[in-house]
C-alpha positions in Angstrom: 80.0 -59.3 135.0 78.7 -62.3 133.4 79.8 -66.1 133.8 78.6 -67.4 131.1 77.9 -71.5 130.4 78.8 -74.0 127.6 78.9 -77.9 126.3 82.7 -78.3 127.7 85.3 -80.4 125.5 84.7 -83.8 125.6 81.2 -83.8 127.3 77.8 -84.4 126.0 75.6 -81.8 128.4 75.7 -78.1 128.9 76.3 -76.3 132.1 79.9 -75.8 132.5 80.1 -72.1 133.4 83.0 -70.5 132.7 85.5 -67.0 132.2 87.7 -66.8 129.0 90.7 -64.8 129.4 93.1 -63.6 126.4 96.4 -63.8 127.0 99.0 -62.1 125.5 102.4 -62.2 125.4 105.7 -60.4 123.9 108.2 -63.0 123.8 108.1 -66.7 122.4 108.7 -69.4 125.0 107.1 -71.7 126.8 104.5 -71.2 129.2 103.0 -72.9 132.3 99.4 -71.8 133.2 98.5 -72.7 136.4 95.0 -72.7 138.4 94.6 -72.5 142.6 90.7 -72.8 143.8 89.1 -74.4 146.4 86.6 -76.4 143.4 87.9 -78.8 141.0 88.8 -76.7 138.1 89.3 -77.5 134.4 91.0 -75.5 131.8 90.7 -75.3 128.1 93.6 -73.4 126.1 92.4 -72.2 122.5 94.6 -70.6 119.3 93.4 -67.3 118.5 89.7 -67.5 119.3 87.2 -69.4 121.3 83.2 -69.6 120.2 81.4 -71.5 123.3 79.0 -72.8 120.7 82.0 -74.8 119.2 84.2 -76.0 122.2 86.5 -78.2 120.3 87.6 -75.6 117.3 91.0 -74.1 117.5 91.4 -76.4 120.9 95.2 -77.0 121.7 94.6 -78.2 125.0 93.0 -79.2 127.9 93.8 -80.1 131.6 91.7 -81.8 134.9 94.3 -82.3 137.8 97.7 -81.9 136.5 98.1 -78.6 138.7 97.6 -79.1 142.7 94.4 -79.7 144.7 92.1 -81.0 141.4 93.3 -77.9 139.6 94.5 -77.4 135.7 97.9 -77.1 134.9 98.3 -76.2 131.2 101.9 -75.8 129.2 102.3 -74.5 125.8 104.7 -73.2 123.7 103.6 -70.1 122.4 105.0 -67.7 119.4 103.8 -63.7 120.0 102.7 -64.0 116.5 99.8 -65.9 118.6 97.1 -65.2 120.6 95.8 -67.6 122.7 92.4 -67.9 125.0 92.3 -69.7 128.3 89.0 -70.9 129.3 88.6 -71.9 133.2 85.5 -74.0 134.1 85.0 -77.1 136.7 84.9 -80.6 136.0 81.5 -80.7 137.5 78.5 -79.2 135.8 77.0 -76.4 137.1 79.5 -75.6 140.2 80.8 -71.7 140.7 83.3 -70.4 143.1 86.5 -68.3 143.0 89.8 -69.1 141.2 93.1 -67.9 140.6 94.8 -68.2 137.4 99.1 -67.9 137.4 101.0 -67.7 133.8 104.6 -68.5 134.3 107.0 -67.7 131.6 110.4 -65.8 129.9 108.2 -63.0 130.0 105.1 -61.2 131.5 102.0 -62.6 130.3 99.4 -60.0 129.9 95.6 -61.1 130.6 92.6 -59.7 129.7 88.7 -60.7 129.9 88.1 -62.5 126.6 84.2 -61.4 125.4 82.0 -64.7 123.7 79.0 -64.5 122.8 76.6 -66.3 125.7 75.0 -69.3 125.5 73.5 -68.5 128.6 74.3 -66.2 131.6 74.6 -65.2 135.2 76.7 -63.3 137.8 80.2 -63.0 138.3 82.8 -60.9 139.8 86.6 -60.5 138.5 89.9 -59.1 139.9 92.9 -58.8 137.8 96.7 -58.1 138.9 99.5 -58.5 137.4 103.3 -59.3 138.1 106.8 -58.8 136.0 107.2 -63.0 135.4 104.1 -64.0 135.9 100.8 -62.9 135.8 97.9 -63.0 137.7 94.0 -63.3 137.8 91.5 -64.0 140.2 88.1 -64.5 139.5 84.6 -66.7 140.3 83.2 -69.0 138.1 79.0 -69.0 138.1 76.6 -67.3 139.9 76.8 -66.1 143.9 
């Protein structure tokens, strides 16, 4: 797969790579979405649609360290009515490595690779499992 790279929300330079992933969910509640990696990680969460040429529309949130070990911790409270898109990148420009992403909630959350038109590009792999309360995805952001 591709990682691809973007200006991330509230910087002024490009090279944040990144991997969007749509989440969607069948009962209303409030969610925790947690990231565990080795890299400092940083996570965007978007309403219904994310465009990496325009990283601040339909923004709801975004998180550094709030989870453990320089890791994102995002909550929201979510309708099913909505979709939303979680975007995991680093805090530092042009870093890659591997990540897992947890979604804790009243229901399964279901994930799925969210596709964006590149800015630019370059290699990735993903894994994707899932559980009955919370769900699952491991991945690598960037190249190698």
């Amino acid at each position: 797969e591709k990682s691809s790279s973007f200006m991330r929300p509230k910087q002024r330079r490009y090279g944040f790579y990144f991997l969007a992933i749509e989440v969607t969910i069948s009962s209303s509640g409030i969610y925790t979405i947690v990231c565990e990696s080795g890299i400092d990680t940083y996570g965007c969460l978007y309403n219904e649609s994310f465009l990496p040429s325009s990283p601040n529309s339909k923004l709801i949130a975004t998180d550094d360290d709030n989870g453990s070990k320089k890791n994102f911790k995002l909550i929201a409270n979510v309708t099913t009515t909505e979709s939303m898109i979680i975007v995991v990148t680093t805090y530092n420009a042009e870093q890659s490595g591997a990540f897992k992403v947890i979604v804790y909630g009243p229901e399964k959350a279901i994930l799925t690779p969210y596709v964006t038109i590149p800015l630019t590009t370059t290699s990735t792999s993903t894994t994707t499992s899932t559980s009955t309360t919370t769900s699952t995805t491991k991945s690598r952001i960037g190249g190698g």
